[in-house]
C-alpha positions as CSV (number, residue, x, y, z in Angstrom):
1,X,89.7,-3.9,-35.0
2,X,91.0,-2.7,-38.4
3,X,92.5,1.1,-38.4
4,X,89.9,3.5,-40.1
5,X,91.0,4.9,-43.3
6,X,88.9,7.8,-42.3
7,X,86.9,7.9,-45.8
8,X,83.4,7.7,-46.5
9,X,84.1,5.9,-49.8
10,X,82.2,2.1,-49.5
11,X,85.1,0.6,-51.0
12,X,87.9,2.2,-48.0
13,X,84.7,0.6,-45.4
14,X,84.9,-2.6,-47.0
15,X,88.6,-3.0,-46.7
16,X,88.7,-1.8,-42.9
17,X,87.2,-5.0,-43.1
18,X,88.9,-7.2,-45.4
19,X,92.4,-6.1,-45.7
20,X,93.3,-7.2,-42.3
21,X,95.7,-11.0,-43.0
22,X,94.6,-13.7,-44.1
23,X,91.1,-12.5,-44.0
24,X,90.0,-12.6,-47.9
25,X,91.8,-16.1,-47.4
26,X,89.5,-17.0,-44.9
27,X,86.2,-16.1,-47.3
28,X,87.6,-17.7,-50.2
29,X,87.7,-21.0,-48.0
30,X,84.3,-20.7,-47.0
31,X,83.1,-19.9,-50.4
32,X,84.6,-22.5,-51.6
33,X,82.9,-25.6,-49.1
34,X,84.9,-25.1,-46.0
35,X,82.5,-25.1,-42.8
36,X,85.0,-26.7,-39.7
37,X,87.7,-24.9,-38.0
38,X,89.8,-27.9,-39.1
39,X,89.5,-27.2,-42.8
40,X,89.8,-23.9,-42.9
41,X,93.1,-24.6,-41.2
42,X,94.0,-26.9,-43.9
43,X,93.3,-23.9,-46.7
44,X,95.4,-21.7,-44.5
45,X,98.2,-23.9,-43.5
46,X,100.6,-21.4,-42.3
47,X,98.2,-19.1,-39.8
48,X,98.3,-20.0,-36.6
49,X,94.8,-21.4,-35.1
50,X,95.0,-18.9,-32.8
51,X,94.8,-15.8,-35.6
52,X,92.4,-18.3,-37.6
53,X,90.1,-18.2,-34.2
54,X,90.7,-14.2,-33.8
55,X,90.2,-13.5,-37.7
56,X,86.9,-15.3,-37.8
57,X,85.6,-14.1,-34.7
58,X,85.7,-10.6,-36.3
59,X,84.0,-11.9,-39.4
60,X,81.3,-13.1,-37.5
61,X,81.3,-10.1,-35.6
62,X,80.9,-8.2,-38.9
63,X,77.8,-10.2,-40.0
64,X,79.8,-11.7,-43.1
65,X,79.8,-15.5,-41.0
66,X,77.6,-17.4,-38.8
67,X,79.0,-20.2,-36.7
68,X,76.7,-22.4,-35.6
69,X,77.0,-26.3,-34.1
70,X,80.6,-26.1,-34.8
71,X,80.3,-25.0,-38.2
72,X,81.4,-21.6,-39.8
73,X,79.7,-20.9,-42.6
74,X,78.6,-17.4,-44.4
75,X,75.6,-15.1,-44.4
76,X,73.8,-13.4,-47.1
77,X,76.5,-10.8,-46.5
78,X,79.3,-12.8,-47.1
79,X,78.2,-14.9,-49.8
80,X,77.5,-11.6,-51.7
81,X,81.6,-11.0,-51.4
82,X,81.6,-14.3,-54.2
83,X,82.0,-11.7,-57.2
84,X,84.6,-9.7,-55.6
85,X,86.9,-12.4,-54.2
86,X,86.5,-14.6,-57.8
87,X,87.5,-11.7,-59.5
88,X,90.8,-10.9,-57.5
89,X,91.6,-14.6,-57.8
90,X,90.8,-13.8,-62.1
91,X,93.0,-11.1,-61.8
92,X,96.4,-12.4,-59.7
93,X,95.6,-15.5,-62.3
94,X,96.0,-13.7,-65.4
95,X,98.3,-10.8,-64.5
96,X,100.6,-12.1,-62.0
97,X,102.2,-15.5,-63.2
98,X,105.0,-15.6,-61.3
99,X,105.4,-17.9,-58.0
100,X,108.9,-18.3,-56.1
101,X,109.7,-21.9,-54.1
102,X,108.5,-20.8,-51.1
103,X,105.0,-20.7,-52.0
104,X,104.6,-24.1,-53.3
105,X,103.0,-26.4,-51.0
106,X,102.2,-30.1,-51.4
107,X,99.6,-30.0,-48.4
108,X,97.7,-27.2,-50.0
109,X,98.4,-28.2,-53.4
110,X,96.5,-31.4,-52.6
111,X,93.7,-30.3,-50.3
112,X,92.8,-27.8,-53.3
113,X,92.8,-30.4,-56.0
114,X,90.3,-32.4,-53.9
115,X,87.6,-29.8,-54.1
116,X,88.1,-30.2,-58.0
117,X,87.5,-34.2,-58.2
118,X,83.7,-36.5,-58.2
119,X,81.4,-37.7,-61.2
120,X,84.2,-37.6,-63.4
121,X,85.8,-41.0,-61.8
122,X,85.2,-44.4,-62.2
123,X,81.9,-45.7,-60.1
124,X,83.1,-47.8,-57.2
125,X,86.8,-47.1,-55.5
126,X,89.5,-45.5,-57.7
127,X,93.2,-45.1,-56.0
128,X,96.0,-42.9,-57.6
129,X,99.1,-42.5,-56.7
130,X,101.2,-38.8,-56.8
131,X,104.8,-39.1,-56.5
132,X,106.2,-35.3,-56.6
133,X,110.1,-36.4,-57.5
134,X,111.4,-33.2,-56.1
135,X,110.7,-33.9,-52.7
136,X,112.4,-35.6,-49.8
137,X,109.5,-35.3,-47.5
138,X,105.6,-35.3,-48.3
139,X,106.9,-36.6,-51.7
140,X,104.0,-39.0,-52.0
141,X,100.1,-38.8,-52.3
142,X,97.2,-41.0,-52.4
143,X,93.7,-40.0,-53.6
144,X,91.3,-42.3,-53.0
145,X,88.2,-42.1,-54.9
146,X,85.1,-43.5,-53.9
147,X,81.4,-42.9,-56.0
148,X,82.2,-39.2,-55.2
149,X,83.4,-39.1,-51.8
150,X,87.4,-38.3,-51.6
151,X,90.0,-39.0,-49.6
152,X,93.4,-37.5,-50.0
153,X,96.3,-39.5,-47.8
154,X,100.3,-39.2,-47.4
155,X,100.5,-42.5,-46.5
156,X,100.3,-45.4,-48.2
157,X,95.9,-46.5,-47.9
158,X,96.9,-49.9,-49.3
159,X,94.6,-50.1,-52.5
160,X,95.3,-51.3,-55.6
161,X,96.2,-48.5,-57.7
162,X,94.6,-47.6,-60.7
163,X,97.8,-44.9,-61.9
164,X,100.7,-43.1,-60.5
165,X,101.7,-39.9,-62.3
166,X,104.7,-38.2,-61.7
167,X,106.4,-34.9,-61.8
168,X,107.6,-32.1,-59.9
169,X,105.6,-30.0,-57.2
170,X,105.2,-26.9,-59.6
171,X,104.2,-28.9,-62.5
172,X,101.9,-30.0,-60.5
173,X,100.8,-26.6,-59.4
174,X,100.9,-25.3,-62.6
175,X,98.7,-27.8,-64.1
176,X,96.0,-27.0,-61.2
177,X,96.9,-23.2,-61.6
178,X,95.7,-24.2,-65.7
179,X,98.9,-22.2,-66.3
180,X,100.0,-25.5,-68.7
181,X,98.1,-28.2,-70.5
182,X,98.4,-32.0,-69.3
183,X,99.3,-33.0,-73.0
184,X,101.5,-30.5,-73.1
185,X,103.2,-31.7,-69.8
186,X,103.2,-35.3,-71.0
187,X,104.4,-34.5,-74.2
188,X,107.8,-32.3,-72.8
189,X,107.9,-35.4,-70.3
190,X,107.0,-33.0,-67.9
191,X,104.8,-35.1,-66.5
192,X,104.7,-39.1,-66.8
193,X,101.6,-41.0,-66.0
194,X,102.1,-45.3,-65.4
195,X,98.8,-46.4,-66.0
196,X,97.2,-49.3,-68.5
197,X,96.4,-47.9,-72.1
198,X,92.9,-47.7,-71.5
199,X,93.3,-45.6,-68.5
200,X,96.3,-43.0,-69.0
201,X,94.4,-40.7,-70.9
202,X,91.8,-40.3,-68.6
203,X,93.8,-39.2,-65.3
204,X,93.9,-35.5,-66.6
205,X,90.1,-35.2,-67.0
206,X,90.2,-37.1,-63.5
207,X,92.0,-34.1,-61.3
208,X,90.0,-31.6,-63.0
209,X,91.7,-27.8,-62.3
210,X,91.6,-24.3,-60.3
211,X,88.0,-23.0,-60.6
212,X,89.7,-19.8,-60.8
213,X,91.2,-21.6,-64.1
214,X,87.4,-22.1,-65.5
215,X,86.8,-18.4,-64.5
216,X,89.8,-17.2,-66.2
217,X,88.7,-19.1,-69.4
218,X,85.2,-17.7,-69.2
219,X,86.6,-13.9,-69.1
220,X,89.3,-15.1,-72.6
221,X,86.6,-16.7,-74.5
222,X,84.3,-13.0,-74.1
């Protein structure tokens, strides 16, 4: 249970709620398609399952999530926190630019650019390779594309690949974040994508970027 701030103010009631660790976390996964214990783990790599377990049994206790048939996924209540958590992510996104080593994370990085791929591939099976040439271990990705459905592996799924792009964990990051452009990266050498003519310049539309990158673009452009 979350120590009272001893305010009626709604805002010090909502964070008795939500300022507990890794809780905000937690919603942002579900908002963002995340409905088994097992992917929410994947979002939050570093809790431990048994916090993840404790954290959402409060939320559900709270009315903000339901779990159902194995499945966590939010009410009315906590799809209504959408606004507020997009807007923090706006915020650290635009005001906070800064990120040290120890937050960069190939497992993350990859699960998160997932949620950002579909109709923009090729119909049928599309492979790509990621080789992140600053790592000795999980230095090598496969995303396997298939009419929509998407597999991301860190081992070798033995398809033909389509185009292996290359470059370092944070320009990687930083190209999901939207902090830098992919011609940019390309052009600075950056980033280097071995691919056939025809298809090199269309592996940047292909990973598509942070949601929290379109959002940020939205609030600029008003």
């Amino acid at each position: 249970m979350a120590t009272s701030y001893g305010q009626f103010c709604p805002l010090a009631k909502a964070m008795e709620i939500l300022d507990e660790r890794w809780t905000i976390l937690i919603v942002r996964e579900l908002l963002l398609g995340s409905t088994r214990f097992n992917e929410l783990r994947r979002g939050v790599p570093r809790m431990s399952p048994a916090l993840l377990s404790k954290r959402l049994q409060a939320l559900e206790r709270h009315g903000i999530v339901d779990h159902e048939d194995g499945a966590y996924r939010l009410t009315e209540c906590g799809r209504d926190l959408h606004v507020a958590v997009m807007s923090l992510g706006v915020w650290g996104l635009r005001w906070i630019e800064d990120f040290g080593d120890e937050d960069l994370d190939p497992h993350l990085l990859m699960w998160d650019v997932r949620r950002t791929i579909g109709a923009q591939w090729p119909a049928g099976r599309t492979c790509v390779a990621i080789e992140f040439t600053d790592l000795r271990r999980a230095g090598r990705w496969w995303l396997v594309v298939t009419d929509g459905s998407v597999d991301v592996c860190d081992y070798d799924p033995g398809f033909e690949v389509a185009a292996t792009v290359r470059t370092t964990l944070r320009t990687m990051t930083r190209l999901w974040r939207g902090d830098i452009a992919w011609d940019r990266a390309i052009r600075s050498a950056h980033v280097e994508i071995d691919a056939p003519r025809g298809v090199r310049g269309e592996v940047p539309a292909w990973f598509g970027r942070s949601v929290l990158a379109d959002a940020l673009g939205e609030v600029s452009a008003r």
